[in-house]
C-alpha positions as a printed NumPy array, in Angstrom:
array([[  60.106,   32.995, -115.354],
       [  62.699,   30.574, -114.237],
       [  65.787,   30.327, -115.665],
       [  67.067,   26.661, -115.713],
       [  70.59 ,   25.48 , -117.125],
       [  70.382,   22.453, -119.072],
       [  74.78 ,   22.558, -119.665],
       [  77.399,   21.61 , -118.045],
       [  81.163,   22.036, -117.57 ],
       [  83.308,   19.075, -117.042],
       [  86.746,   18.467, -117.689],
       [  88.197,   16.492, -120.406],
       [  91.621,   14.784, -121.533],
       [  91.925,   13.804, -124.985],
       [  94.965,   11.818, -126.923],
       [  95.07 ,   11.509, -130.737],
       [  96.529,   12.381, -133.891],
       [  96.689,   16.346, -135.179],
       [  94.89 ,   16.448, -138.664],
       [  94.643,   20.618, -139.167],
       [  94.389,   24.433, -137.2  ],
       [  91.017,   25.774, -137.648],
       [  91.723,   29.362, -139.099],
       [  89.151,   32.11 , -139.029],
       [  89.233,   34.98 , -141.471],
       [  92.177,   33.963, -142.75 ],
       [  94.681,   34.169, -140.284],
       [  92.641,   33.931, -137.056],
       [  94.407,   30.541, -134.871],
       [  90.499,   29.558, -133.242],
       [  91.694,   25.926, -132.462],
       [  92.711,   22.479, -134.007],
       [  91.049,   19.088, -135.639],
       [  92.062,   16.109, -133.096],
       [  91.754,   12.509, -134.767],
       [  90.705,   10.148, -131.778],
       [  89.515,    6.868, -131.13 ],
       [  86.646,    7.877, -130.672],
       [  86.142,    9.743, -133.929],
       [  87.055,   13.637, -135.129],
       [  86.824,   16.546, -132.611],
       [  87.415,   20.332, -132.939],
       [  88.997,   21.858, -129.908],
       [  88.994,   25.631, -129.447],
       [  92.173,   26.599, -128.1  ],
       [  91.786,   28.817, -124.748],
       [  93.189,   32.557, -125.731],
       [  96.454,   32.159, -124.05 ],
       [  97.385,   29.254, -125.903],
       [  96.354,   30.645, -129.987],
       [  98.974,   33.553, -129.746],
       [ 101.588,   31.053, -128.565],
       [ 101.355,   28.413, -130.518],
       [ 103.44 ,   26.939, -133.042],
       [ 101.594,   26.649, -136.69 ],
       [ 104.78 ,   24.545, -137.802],
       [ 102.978,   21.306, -136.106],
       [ 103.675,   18.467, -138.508],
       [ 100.244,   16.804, -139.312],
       [ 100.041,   13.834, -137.469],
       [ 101.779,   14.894, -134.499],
       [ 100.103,   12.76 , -131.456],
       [  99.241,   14.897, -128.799],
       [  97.536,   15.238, -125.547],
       [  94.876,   17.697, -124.996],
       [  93.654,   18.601, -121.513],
       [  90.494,   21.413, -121.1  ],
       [  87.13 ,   21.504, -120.405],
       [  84.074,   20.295, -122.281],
       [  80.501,   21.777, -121.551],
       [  76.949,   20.354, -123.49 ],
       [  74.248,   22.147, -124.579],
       [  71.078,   20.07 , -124.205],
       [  69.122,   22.723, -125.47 ],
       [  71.424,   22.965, -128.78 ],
       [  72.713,   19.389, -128.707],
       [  76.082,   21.177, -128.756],
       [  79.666,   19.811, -127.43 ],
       [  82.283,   23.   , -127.023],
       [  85.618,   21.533, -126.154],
       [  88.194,   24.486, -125.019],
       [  91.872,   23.195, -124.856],
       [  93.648,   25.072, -121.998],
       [  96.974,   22.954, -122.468],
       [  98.613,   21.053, -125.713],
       [ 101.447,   18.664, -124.842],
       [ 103.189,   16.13 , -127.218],
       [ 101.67 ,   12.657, -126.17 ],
       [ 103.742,   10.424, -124.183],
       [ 106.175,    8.159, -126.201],
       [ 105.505,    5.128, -123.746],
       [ 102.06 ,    4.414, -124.898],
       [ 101.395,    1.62 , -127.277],
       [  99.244,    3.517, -129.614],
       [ 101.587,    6.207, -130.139],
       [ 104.736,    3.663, -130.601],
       [ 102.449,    2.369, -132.915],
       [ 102.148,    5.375, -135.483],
       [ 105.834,    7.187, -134.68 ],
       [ 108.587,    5.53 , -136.206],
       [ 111.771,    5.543, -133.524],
       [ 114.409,    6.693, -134.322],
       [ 117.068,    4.939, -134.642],
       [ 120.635,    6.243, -134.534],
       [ 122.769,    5.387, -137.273],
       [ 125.572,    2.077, -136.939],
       [ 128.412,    2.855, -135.531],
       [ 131.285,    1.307, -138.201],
       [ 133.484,   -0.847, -136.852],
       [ 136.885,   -2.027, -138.294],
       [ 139.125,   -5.387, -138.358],
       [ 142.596,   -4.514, -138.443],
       [ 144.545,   -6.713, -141.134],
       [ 148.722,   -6.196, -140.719],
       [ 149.956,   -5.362, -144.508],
       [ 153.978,   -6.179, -143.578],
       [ 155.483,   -8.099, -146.317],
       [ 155.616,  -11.208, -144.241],
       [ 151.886,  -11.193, -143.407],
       [ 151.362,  -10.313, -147.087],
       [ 153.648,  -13.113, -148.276],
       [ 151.904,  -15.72 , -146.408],
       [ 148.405,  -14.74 , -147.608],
       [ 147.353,  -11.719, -146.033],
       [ 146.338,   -9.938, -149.837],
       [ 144.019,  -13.221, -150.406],
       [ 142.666,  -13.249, -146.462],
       [ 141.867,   -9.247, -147.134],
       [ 139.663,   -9.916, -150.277],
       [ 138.336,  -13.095, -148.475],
       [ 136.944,  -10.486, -146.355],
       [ 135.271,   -7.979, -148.401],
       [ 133.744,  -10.902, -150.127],
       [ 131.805,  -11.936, -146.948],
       [ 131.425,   -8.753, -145.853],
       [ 129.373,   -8.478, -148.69 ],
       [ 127.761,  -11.65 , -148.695],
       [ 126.664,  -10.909, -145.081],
       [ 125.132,   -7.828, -145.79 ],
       [ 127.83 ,   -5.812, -142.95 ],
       [ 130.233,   -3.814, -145.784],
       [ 128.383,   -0.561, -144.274],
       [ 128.841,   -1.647, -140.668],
       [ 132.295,   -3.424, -140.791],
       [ 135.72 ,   -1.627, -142.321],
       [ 138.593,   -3.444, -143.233],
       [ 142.044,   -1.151, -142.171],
       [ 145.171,   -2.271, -143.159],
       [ 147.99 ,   -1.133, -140.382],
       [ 151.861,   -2.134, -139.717],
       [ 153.458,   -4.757, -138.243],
       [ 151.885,   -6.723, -135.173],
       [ 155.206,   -7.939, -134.21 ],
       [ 154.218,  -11.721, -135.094],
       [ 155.915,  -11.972, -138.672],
       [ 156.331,  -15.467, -138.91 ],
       [ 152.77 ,  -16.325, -137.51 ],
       [ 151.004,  -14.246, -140.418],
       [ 148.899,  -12.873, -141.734],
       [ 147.588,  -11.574, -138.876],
       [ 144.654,   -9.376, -137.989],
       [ 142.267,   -8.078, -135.002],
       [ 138.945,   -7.88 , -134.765],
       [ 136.779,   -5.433, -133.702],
       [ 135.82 ,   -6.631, -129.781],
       [ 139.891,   -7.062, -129.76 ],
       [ 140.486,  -10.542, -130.953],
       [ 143.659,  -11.374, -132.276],
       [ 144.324,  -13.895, -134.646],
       [ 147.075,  -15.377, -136.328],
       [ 147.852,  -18.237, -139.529],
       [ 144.249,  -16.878, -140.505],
       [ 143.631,  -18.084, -144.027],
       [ 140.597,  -16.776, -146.293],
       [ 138.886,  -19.739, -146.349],
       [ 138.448,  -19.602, -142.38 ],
       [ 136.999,  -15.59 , -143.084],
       [ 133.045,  -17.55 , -143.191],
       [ 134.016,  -18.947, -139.76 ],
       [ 135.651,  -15.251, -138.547],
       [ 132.467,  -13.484, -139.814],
       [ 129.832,  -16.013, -138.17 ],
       [ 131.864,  -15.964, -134.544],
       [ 132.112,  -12.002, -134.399],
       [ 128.95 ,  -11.039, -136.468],
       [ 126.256,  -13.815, -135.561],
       [ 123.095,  -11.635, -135.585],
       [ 124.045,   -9.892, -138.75 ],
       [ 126.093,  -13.14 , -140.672],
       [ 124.172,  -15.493, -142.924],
       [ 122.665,  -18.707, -142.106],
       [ 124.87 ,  -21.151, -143.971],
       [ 126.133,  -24.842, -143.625],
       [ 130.42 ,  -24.352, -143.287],
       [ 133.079,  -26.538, -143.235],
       [ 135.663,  -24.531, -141.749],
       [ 138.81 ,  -25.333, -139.977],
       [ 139.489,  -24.521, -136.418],
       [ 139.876,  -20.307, -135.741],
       [ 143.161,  -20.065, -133.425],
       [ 142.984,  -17.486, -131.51 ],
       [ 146.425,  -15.554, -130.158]])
C-alpha cells in the first residue's frame, strides 16, 4: 500500500493586528490570534520563540509574522508555525493608519517684555496684558510665555520687547500685539480682519 502525501510546507509572511496568546492548560504559551486582512488566524509559535516571549504585548500591537504554513487536504487543515515575531514596520500605510504617532510635546517659547520704569511708564504694563489677551485669543498661552527682564538699554524708545526668533521691537503699543501675534505665530494665530498700524522693527 502506497503511501501518498496530500500536504505541503510552504512559507508564509503575515502582517496584522495582535488580538490574544492562545494558552493551554492554563499557563501553556501554544501561540497567538493574528487579525489580518484577510480574516482571523491562529499561529503556533515555534518552541524557541513561547519560552521567550513577552506576554506584556499590548492588544493591538501590529506585527509581522514570518513561518511556515503546511495544508492538510486530507483534514482540510491550515497549521501556521511562527518561527519569528517582529513589530511591523512603522512606514506602511496600514499601520500609520491604526498607531497614533507620537508626538513630542511643544517646546514653550517666551517674548521678552523690559519691565524698567521707563518702558513701564510709556505703556509697557498695558502692552504686557495686550499680550496675554491674544495669547489667549489665539489659542498659544501653553506654547508662548511672556518674561518680564531688565533694561534693554533703549529707555526712551519703550516699551520694548523681543520675540522669540529674536526680533526686537520698540514704541510697541498693545493695540499693535494682533499684528505682533499674526507676524510671529501665523500657523497658530486666528484668522481675523485687523487694522493695525505699522510694526517697527529695531
Amino acid at each position: 500500500m502506497s503511501i501518498s502525501t496530500n500536504s505541503a510546507v510552504t512559507e508564509f509572511c503575515f502582517e496584522g493586528r495582535f488580538l490574544d496568546f492562545v494558552i493551554k492548560d492554563g499557563y501553556k504559551l501554544k501561540g497567538l490570534l493574528l487579525g489580518t486582512s484577510e480574516g482571523e488566524f491562529y499561529i503556533k509559535l515555534a518552541k524557541h520563540l513561547r519560552s521567550a516571549f513577552d506576554l506584556r504585548l499590548a492588544k493591538g500591537t501590529w506585527l509581522q509574522v514570518v513561518g511556515t504554513k503546511q495544508y492538510n487536504a486530507k483534514k482540510d487543515q491550515l497549521t501556521l508555525v511562527g518561527e519569528r515575531v517582529m513589530a511591523a514596520s512603522y512606514d506602511m500605510g496600514i499601520v500609520a493608519a491604526q498607531i497614533p504617532a507620537k508626538t513630542k510635546p511643544a517646546k514653550t517659547q517666551t517674548i521678552l517684555v523690559c519691565q524698567k520704569s521707563d518702558c513701564m511708564k510709556r505703556g509697557g504694563k498695558a502692552l504686557c496684558q495686550a499680550l496675554q489677551s491674544e495669547l489667549k485669543d489665539s489659542g498659544l498661552e501653553d506654547s508662548v510665555t511672556i518674561k518680564g527682564t531688565g533694561c534693554m538699554k533703549n529707555c526712551k524708545a519703550g516699551p520694548n520687547l523681543v520675540m522669540p526668533d529674536k526680533t526686537r521691537y520698540s514704541k510697541i503699543q498693545s493695540i499693535q500685539v494682533p499684528a505682533l501675534i499674526d507676524k510671529h505665530f501665523p500657523e497658530k494665530s486666528q484668522d481675523k480682519a485687523k487694522n493695525i498700524p505699522t510694526l517697527v522693527e529695531v
